[in-house]
C-alpha positions as CSV (number, residue, x, y, z in Angstrom):
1,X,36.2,-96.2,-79.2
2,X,36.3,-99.8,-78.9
3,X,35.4,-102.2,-81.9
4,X,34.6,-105.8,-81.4
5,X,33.4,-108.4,-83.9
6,X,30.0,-109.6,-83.0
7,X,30.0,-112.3,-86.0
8,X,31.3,-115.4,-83.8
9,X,28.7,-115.1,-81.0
10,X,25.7,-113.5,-82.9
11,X,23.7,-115.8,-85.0
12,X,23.4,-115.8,-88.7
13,X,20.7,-113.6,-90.4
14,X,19.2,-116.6,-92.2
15,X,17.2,-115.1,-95.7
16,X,14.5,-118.4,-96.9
17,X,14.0,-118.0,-100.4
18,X,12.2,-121.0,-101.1
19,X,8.6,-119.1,-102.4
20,X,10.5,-116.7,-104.7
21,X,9.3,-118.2,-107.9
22,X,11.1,-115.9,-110.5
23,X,14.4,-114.3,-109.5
24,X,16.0,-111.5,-111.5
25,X,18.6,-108.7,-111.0
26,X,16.3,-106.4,-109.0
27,X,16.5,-109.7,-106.7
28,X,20.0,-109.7,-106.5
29,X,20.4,-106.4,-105.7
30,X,17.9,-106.5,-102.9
31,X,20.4,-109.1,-101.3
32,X,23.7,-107.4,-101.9
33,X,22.0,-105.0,-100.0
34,X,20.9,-106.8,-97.5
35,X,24.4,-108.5,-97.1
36,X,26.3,-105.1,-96.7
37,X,23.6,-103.6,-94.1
38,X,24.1,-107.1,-92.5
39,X,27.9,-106.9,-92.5
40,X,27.9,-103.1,-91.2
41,X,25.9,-105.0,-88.3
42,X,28.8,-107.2,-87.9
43,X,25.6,-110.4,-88.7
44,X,26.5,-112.9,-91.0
45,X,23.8,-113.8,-94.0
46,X,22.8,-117.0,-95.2
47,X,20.7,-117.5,-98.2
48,X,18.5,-120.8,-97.6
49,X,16.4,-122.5,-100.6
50,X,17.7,-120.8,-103.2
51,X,16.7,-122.3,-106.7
52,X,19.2,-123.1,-109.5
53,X,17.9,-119.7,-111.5
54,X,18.7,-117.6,-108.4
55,X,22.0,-119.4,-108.2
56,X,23.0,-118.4,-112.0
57,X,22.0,-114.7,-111.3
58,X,24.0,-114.6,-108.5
59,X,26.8,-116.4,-110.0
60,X,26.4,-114.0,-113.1
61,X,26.6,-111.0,-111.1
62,X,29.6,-111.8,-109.1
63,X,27.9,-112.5,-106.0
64,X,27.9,-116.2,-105.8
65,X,31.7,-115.8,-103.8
66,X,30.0,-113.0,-101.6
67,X,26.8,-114.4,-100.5
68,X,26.8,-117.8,-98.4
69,X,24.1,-120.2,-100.0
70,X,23.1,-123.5,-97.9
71,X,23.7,-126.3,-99.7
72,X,19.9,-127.9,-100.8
73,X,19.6,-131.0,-99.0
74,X,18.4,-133.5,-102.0
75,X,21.4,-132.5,-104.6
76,X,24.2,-130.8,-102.1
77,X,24.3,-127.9,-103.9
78,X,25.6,-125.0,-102.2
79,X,28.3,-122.5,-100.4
80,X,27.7,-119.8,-102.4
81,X,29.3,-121.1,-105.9
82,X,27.7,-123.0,-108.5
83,X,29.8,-126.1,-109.3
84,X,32.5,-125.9,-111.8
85,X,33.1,-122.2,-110.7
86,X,36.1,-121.2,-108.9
87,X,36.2,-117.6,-107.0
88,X,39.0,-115.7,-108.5
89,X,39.6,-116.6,-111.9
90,X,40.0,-114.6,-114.9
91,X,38.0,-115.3,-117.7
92,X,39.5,-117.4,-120.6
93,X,40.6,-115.2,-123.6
94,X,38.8,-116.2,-127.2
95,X,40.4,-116.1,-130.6
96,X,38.1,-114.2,-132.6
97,X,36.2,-116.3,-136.0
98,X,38.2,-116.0,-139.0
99,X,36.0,-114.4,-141.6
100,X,34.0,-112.3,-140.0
101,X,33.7,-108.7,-140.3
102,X,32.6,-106.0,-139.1
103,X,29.8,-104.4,-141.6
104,X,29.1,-100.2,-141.5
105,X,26.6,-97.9,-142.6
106,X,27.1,-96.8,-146.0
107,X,26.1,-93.2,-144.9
108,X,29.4,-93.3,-142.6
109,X,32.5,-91.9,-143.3
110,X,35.5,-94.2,-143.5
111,X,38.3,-94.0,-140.9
């Protein structure tokens, strides 16, 4: 059986998002979703007019390296990362506050 890329000659799925008003996880899900189906179908997807708090979801949820945003023609933004990200990075380790402790329930045993 024969396998061949169709992503070169068929054209992007293009997803507008500029009337969604009030993004949230349920959202982002929907277009993981639709990425992966789209992928399987060897069709690239572009996100188009995607606002800044769709852009923090995605960024949140890991997604912002996975799904390719167009850049917003007024401020440039775009190509999936929100700037100062970097794809790939570990997140920076934190010293924990001196003095603080943790407090328990008086009803619970010590271990």
């Amino acid at each position: 059986m024969k396998t061949e890329s169709r992503t070169s000659a068929t054209p992007p799925l293009i997803c507008d998002l500029g009337a969604l008003a009030a993004p949230d996880l349920a959202v982002v899900d929907a277009l993981a979703r639709l990425r992966r189906a789209a992928a399987r179908h060897g069709v690239r997807l572009v996100l188009r007019n995607a606002n800044g708090p769709l852009r923090e979801l995605l960024a949140f949820s890991g997604l912002a390296a996975v799904l390719l945003v167009e850049p917003d023609e007024e401020d440039g933004r775009g190509g999936g990362l929100l700037p100062g990200l970097q794809p790939g990075r570990q997140a920076e380790q934190r010293e924990e506050h001196l003095g603080v402790e943790e407090v328990g329930d008086p009803g619970d045993p010590a271990r």
